[in-house]
N, C-alpha and C positions, 0 to 999 in steps of 0.2 A: 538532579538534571544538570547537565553540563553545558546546556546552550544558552542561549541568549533569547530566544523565545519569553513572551510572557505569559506567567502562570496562566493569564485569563484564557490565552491561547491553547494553552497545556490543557485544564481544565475541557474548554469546549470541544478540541478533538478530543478527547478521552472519552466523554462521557459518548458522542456520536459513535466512536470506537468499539464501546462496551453494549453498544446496542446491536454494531453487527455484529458481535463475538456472541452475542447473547443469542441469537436466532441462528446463527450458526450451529450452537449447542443443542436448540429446540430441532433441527432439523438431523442429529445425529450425529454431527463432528465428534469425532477423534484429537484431541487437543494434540497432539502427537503426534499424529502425522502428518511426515511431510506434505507437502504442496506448491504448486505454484502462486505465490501471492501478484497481484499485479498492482501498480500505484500509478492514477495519473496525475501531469500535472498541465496548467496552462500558465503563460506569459508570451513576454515577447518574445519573438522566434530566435534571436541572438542567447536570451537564456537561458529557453529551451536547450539552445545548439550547443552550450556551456555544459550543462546539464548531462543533457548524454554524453559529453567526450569524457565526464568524469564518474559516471552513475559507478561503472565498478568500483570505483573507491567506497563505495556505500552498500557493494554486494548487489547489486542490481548489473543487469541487460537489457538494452532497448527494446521493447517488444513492437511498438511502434509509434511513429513521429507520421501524425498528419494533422487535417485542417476538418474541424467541425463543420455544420452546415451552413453557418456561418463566413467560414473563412480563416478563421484563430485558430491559431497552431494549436495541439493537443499532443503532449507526451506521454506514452503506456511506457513505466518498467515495471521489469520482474524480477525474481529471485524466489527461490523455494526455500519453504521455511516452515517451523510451525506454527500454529495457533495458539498456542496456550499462553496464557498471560504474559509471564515474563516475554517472552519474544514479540509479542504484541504490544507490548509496551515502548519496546526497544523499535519496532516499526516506526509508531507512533512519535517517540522520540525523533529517529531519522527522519521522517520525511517533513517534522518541523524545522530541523536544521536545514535540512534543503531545501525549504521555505524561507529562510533566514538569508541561507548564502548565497541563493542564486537570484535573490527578487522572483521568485514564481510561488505559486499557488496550487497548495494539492487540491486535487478535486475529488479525491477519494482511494477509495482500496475496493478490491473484490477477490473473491476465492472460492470452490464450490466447498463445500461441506464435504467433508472424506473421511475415509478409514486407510486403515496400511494396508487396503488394495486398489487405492485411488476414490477418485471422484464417488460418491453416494448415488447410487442411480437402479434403477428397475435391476438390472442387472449386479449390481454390487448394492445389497441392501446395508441399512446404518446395523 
């Protein structure tokens, strides 16, 4: 790993990581195909706002910038990608550095389970 993150850090997202990649699997995932991944994250709105002006540098698109029920900014980006380990790692990696560099906070990832005809659903069986 090339960031500055701490292993303990490394370790805890990973293991939470391998949990949703693991139910991902139980529900049918295609480790291969593509998909839209989504990552949010929260801080202050200033580095939130950091954050998007430079997300494409990290392969990502705003998906959206608003305010929880609360009030606190919440960051959604995207980018399509696969699931299979290695890229999921390299996720994981990312969104620690961008934990690192902007002072924000991921709050997670999400994706549906798919095949290489999209999304898993009644209609596109696993």
């Amino acid at each position: 790993m090339k960031a500055s993150f701490s292993r303990d850090r490394w370790e805890e997202a990973w293991t939470a990581d391998l949990d949703v990649i693991r139910n991902l699997r139980s529900n049918g995932d295609d480790p291969l195909a593509p998909r839209e991944i989504d990552v949010s994250f929260r801080g202050s709105r200033n580095a939130l706002k950091r954050l998007a002006a430079a997300c494409s540098n990290f392969g990502f698109k705003v998906q959206s910038f608003d305010n929880d029920e609360e009030g606190e900014p919440w960051l959604f980006l995207a980018r399509v990608q696969t699931s299979d380990d290695e890229a999921m790692r390299e996720l994981t990696e990312t969104y620690l550095q961008i934990e690192d560099s902007f002072d924000v906070e991921c709050d997670g990832w999400g994706c549906m389970a798919s095949n290489h005809n999209g999304p898993i659903s009644n209609e596109n069986p696993a």
